[in-house]
C-alpha positions as MATLAB code, in Angstrom:
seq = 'XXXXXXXXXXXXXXXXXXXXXXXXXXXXXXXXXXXXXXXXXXXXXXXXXXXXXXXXXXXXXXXXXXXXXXXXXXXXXXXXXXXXXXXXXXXXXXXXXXXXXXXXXXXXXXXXXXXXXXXXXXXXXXXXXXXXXXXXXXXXXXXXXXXXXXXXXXXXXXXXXXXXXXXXXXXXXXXXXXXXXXXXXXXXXXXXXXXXXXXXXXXXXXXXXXXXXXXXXXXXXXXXXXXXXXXXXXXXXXXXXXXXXXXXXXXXXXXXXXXXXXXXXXXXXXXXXXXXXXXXXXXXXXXXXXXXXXXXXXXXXXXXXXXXXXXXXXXXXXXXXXXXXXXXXXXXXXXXXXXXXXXXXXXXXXXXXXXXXXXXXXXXXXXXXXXXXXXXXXXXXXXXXXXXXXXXXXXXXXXXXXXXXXXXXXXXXXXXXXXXXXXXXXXXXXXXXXXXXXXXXXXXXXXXXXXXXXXXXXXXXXXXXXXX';
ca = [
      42.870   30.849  -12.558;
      42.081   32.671  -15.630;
      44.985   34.872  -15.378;
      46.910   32.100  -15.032;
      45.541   29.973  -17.780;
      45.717   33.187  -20.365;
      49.373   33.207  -19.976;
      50.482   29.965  -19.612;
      47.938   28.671  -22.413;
      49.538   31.034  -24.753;
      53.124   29.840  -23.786;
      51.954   26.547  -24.625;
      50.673   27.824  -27.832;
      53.870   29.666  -29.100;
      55.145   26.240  -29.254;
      53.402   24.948  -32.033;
      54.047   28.991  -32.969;
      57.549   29.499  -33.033;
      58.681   27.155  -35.954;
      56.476   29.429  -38.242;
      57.917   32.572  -37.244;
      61.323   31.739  -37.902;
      61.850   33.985  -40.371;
      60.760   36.747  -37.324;
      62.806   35.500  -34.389;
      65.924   36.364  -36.912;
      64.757   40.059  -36.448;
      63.392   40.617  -33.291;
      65.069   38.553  -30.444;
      62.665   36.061  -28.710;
      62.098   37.985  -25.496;
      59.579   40.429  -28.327;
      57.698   37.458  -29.886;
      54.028   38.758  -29.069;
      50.691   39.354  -29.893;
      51.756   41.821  -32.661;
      54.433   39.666  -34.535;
      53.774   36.108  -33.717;
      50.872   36.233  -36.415;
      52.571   37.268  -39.607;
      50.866   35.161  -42.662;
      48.130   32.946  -43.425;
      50.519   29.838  -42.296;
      51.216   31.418  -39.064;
      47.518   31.520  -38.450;
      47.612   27.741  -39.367;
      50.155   27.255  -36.744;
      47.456   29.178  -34.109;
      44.606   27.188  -35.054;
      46.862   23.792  -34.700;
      47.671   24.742  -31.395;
      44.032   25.336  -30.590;
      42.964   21.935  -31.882;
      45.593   20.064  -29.638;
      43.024   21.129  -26.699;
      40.373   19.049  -28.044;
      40.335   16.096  -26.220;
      37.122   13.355  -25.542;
      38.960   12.665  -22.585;
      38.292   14.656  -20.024;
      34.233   13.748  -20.744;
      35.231    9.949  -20.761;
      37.118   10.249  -16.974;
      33.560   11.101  -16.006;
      32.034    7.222  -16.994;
      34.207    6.111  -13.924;
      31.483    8.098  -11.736;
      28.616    5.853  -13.553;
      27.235    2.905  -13.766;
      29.940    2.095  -16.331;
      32.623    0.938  -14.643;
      33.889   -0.885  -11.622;
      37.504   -1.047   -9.676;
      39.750   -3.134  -11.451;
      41.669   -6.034  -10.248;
      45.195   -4.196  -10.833;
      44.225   -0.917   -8.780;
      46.316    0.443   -6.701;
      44.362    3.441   -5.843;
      43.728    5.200   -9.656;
      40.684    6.929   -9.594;
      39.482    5.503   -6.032;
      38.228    8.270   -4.549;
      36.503    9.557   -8.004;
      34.744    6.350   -8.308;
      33.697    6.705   -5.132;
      31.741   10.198   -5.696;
      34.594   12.043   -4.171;
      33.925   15.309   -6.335;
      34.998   18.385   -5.063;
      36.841   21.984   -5.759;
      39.842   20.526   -5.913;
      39.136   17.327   -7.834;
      41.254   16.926  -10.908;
      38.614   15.428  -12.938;
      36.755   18.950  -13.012;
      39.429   21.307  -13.223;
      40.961   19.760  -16.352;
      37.222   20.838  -18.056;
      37.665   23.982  -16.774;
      41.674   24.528  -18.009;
      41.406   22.324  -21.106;
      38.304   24.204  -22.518;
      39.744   27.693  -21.724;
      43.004   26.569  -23.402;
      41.589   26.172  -26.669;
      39.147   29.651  -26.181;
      42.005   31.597  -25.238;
      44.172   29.967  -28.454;
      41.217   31.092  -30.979;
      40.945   34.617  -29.162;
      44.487   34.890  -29.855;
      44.636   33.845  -32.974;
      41.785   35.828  -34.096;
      43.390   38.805  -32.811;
      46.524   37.701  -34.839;
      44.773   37.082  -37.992;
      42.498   40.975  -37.765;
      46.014   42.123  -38.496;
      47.073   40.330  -41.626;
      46.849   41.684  -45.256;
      45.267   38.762  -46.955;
      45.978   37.858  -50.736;
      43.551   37.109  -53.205;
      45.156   33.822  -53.468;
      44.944   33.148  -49.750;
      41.465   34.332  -49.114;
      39.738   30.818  -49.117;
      42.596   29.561  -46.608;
      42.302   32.176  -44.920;
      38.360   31.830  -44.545;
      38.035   29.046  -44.026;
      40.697   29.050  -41.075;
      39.117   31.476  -39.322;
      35.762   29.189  -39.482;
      37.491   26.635  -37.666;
      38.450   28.890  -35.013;
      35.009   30.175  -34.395;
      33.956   26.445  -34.542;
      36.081   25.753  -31.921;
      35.402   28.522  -29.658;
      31.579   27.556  -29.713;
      32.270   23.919  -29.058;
      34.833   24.939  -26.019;
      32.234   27.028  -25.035;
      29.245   24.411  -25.055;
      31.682   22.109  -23.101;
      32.411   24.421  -20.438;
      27.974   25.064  -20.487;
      27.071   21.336  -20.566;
      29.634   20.374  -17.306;
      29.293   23.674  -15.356;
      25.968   25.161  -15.908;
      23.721   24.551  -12.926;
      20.521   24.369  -14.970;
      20.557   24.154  -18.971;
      16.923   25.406  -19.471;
      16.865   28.525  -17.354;
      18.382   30.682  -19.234;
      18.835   32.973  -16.359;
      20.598   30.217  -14.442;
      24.633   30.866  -14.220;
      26.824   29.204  -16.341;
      30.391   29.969  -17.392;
      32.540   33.258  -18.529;
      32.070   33.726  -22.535;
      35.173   35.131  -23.553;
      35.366   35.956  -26.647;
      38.455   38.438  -26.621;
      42.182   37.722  -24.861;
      42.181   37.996  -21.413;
      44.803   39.823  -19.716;
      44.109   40.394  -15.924;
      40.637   41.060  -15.875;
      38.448   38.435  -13.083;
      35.564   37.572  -15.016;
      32.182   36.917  -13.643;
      29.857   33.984  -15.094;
      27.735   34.741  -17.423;
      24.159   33.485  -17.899;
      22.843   30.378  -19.688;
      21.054   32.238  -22.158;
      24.347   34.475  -22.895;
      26.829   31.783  -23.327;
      23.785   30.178  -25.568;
      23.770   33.500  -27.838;
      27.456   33.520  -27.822;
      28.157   29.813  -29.204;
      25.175   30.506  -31.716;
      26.904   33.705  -33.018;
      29.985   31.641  -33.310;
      28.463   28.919  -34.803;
      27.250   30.864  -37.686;
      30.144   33.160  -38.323;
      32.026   29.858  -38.604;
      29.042   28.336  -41.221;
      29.900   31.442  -43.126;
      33.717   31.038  -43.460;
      34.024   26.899  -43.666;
      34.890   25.395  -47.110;
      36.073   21.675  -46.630;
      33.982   19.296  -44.864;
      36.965   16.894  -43.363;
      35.699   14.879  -40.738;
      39.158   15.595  -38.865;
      38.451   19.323  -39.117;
      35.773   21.739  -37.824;
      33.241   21.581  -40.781;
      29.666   22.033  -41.437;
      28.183   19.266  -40.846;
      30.178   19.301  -36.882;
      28.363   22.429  -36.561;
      25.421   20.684  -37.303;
      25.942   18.142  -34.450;
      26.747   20.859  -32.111;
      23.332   22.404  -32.609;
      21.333   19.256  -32.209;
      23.151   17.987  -29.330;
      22.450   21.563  -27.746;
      19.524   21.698  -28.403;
      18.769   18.539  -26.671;
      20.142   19.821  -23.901;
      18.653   23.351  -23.678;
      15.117   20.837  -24.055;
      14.538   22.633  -27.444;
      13.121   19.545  -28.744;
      11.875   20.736  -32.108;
      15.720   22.376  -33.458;
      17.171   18.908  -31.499;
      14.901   16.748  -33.789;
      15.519   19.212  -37.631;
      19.460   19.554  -36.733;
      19.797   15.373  -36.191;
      17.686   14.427  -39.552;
      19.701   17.060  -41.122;
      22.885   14.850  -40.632;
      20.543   11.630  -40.703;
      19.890   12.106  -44.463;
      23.674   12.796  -44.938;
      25.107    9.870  -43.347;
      24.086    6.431  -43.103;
      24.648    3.907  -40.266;
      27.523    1.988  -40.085;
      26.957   -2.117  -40.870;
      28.711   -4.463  -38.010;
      32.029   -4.892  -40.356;
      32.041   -0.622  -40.439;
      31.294   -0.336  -37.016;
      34.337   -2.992  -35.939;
      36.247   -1.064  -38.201;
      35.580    2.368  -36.573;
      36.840    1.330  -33.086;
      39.938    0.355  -35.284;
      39.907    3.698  -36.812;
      39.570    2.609  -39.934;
      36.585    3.445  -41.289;
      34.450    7.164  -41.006;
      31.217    5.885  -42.568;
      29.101    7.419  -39.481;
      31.809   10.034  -37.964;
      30.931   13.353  -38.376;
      33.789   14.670  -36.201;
      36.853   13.008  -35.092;
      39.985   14.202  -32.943;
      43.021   12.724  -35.080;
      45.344   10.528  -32.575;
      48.943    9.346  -33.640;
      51.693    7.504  -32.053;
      52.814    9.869  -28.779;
      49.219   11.307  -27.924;
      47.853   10.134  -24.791;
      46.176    6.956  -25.239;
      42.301    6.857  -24.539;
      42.846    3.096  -22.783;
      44.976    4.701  -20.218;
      42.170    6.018  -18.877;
      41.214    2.369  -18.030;
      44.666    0.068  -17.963;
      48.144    0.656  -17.689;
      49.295    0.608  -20.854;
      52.438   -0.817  -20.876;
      51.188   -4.032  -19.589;
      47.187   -3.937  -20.040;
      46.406   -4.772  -17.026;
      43.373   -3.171  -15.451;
      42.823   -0.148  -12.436;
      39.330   -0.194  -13.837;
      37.030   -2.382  -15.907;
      33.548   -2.615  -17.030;
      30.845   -2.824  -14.299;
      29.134   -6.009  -14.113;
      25.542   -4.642  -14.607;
      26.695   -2.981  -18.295;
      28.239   -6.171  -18.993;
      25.060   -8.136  -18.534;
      22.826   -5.673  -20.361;
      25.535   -6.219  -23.270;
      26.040  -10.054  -22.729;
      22.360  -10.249  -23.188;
      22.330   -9.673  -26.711;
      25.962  -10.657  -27.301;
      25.044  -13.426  -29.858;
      23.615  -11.101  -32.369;
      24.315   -7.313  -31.163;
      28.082   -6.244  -32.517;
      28.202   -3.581  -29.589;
      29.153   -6.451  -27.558;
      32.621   -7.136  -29.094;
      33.218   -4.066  -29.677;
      33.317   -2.702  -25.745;
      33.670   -5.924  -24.427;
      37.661   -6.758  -23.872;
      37.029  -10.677  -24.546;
      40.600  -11.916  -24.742;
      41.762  -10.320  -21.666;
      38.834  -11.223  -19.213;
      37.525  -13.988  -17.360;
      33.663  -12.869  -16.555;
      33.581  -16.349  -14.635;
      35.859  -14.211  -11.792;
      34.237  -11.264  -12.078;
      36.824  -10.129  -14.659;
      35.279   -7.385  -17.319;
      37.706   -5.031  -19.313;
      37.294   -2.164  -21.865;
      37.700   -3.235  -25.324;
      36.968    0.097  -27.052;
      40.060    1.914  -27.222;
      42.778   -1.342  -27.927;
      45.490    0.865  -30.272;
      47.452    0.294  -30.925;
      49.335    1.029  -27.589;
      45.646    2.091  -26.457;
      45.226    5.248  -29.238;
      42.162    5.722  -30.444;
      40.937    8.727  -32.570;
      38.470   10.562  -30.472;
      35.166   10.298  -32.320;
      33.383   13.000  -30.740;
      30.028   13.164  -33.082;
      28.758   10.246  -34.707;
      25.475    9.618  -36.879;
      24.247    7.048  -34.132;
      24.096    9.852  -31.466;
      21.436   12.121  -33.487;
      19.384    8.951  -34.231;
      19.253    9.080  -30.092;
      18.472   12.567  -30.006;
      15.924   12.278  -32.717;
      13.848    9.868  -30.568;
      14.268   11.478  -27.540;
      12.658   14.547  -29.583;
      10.176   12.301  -30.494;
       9.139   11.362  -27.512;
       9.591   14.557  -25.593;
       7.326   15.470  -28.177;
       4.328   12.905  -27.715;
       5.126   11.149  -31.324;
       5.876    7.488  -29.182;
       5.407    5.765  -32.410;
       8.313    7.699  -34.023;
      10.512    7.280  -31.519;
      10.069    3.603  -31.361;
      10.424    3.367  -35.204;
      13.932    5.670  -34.688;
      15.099    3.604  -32.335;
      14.571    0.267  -34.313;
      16.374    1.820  -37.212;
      19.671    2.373  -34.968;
      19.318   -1.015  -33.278;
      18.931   -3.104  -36.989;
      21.868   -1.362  -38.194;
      23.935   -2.681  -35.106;
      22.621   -6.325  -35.402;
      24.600   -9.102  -37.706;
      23.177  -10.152  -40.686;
      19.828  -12.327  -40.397;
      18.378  -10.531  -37.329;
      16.149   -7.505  -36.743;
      14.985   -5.700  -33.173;
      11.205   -5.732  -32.241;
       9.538   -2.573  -32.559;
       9.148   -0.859  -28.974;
       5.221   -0.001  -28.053;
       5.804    2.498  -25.461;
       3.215    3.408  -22.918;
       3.955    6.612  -22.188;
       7.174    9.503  -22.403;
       8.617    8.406  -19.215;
       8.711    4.598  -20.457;
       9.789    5.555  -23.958;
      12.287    8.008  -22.473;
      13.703    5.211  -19.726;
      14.543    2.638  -23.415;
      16.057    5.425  -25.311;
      18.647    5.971  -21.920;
      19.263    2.338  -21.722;
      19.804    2.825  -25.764;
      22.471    5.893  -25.093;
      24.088    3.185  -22.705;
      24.857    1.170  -24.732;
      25.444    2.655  -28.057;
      28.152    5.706  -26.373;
      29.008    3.333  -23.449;
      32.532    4.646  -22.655;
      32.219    8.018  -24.828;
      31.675   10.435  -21.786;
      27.896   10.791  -22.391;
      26.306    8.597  -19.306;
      26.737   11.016  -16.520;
      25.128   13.627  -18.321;
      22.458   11.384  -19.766;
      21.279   10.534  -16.458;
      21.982   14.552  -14.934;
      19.824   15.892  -17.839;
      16.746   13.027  -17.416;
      16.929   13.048  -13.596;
      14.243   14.752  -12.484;
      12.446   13.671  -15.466;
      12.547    9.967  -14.277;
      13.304   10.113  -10.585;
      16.818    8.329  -11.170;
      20.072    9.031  -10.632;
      23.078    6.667  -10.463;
      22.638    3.583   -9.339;
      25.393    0.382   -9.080;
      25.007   -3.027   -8.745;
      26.330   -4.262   -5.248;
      29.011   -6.300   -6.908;
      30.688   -3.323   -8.503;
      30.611   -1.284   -5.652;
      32.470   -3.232   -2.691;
      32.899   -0.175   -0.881;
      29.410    0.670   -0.288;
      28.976    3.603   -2.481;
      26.607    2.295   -4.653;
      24.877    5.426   -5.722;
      24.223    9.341   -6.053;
      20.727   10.417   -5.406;
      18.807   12.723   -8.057;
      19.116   15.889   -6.244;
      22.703   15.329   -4.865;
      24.561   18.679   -5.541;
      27.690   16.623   -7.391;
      25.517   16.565  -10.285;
      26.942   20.088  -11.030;
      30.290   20.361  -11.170;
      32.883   22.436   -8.790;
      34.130   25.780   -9.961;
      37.916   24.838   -9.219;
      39.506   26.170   -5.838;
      42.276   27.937   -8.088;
      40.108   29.976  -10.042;
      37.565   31.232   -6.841;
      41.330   32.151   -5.288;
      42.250   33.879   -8.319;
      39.300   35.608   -9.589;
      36.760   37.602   -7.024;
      34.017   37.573   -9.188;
      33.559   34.215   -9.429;
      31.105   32.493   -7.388;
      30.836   27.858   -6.751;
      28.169   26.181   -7.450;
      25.187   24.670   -4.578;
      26.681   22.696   -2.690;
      30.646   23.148   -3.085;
      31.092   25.596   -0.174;
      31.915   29.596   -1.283;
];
């Protein structure tokens, strides 16, 4: 599979390529467009890094809320997602793969356009372009990188565990085994801050510093470095403030960035992020929100914006058991992707906190994040938690519902676990078919190695419980 996803990833590529090397397809005839004359100028590296950022997709992480307590089958299904839903995850399942081929799509654009631009004779004038272009591309590379680690690894704190290939050079036919969790680690971090080192701009629709930033804490949440995960999310705490309920609308609207630290730009012709839950020429639903998140978010639906905001109100009828997905409405169902927001490192700050015995901290964190999300006139009481375990069991119900529909639940509940004896768990009137939940230690909390890439590559091994 990586053979295959070298070359045809590239093809893909030279098609945002070609209309920048114009000027070189008038000397050379196509058949000769390669690694040696595609890259030619600063723009041309432009072109590479454009084609690398059309691989960044929330997507693929937001699929995986259908295998959650998130969602239920909607009344208009016909058979979408069925088998997913029902914890039908395996080598073969598309769900997986497209983590697997999307991430190594944008590694293998960077590689190649980092090869491209160790080629070019840079002007004076060009140098901070030209800088700060090549920050992006390490940026990328070491967010691909932590996707591929966060679905695939099969355990984030041993660092000896296996995790994915870090390629960090263009692949040609070499089979590539997988490298540790402690080497991909090193590898994002040394991307990381050769891209801190070349940045300039801080666009919210671009790699910038402050993404970087968000990439570390979220990390290090995951890698249960609690001390970095807490000093990387007050970092971007103290540079961006909460969104108010009119911003936070707004946001789902795409039209306001007061809390985004990253977004993936959508326009008219990108795949719509409500397809994912309706078909999207008529709205009607093959999936809609699960009766138990609805209730948790009905509860406070009087005062709590969250509720209006995920919460498709015009197009259901809760009295028959009729819940959709507000989130992503468009138009036509595009959304920007917002992939880091300031909410999600007041979460990992309290989940520091508490991982860290400071209870009282966490519950004051957590207050902060739930006041901003309240309409005028109302506050949150302040949580007096008993222990970690109690404080850490709020702070998931929290993550619910603050990134409910964002791709972070299944993780959420694979990374706390074993921590709280949990794993997913459906109410019996979103799960008519009788799979109503997935055990802690069941092996589909690590996902499949595709079938394509064991076929293609010998050194690559499947994770527990997949079969060889």
């Amino acid at each position: 599979m990586k053979r295959f996803l070298v070359k045809s990833g590239f093809l893909i590529g030279l098609l945002f390529l070609v209309a920048s090397c114009e000027e070189q397809l008038e000397i050379d005839p196509i058949g000769s467009l390669g690694d040696n004359n595609t890259f030619l100028s600063v723009n041309d590296l432009q072109q590479g890094l454009n084609a690398a950022y059309t691989g960044v997709d929330q997507s693929d992480d937001i699929v995986f809320d259908i295998i959650t307590d998130e969602v239920k089958i909607g009344a208009d299904n016909g058979g979408q997602r069925f088998n997913f839903y029902n914890f039908n995850l395996n080598s073969q399942s598309g769900e997986a793969t497209s983590h697997w081929t999307g991430n190594y799509f944008v590694i293998n654009a960077v590689n190649r356009t980092l090869d491209g631009a160790s080629r070019i004779e840079v002007d004076a004038a060009d140098q901070a372009a030209y800088d700060n272009i090549l920050g992006q591309l390490y940026g990328l590379r070491a967010f691909a990188h932590f996707n591929l680690l966060k679905w695939f690894a099969t355990d984030y704190t041993d660092g000896s565990s296996l995790a994915v290939p870090y390629v960090d050079f263009i692949v040609t036919i070499e089979e590539l085994p997988r490298n540790t969790v402690s080497e991909v680690v090193a590898g994002i971090n040394a991307d990381l801050a050769q891209a801190e080192s070349l940045l300039g701009s801080n666009n919210n629709e671009l790699v910038n510093p402050d993404m970087l930033t968000a990439i570390r804490a979220r990390m290090a949440l995951y890698l249960e470095d609690f001390a970095a995960a807490e000093g990387f999310a007050q970092d971007l705490i103290d540079t961006y403030p909460l969104a108010n309920t009119a911003q936070y609308q707004a946001m789902y609207g795409d039209a306001d960035n007061t809390e985004v630290i990253f977004k993936a730009r959508r326009v008219a012709g990108d795949a719509p992020i409500g397809g994912i839950w309706v078909f999207t020429g008529s709205g009607n639903p093959f999936l809609e929100m699960s009766n138990s998140l609805y209730d948790v978010l009905l509860a406070n639906a009087a005062i709590d914006v969250r509720f209006g905001v995920n919460f498709w109100a015009a197009a259901s009828d809760p009295d028959n058991n009729s819940h959709l997905v507000g989130k992503y409405l468009g138009p036509a169902f595009i959304n920007d992707h917002k992939m880091f927001r300031v909410s999600e490192m007041y979460l990992i700050k309290a989940e520091a906190q508490a991982r860290t015995g400071d209870l009282p901290g966490a519950a004051d964190t957590l207050k902060e994040l739930r006041d901003a999300r309240l309409f005028d006139g109302f506050t949150s009481a302040l949580e007096s938690f008993a222990n970690v375990n109690d404080a850490l069991t709020t702070i998931l119900a929290e993550r619910r519902v603050e990134l409910a529909f964002e791709g972070h639940r299944y993780l959420d509940i694979r990374r706390l676990r074993d921590v709280l004896n949990i794993g997913i768990s459906r109410a019996a009137i979103d799960c008519p078919t009788g799979q109503c939940t997935l055990p802690p230690d069941d092996f589909r909390f690590n996902l499949p190695i595709p079938l394509a890439e064991l076929n293609a590559n010998s050194n690559m091994v499947q994770n527990p419980g997949y079969g060889s």
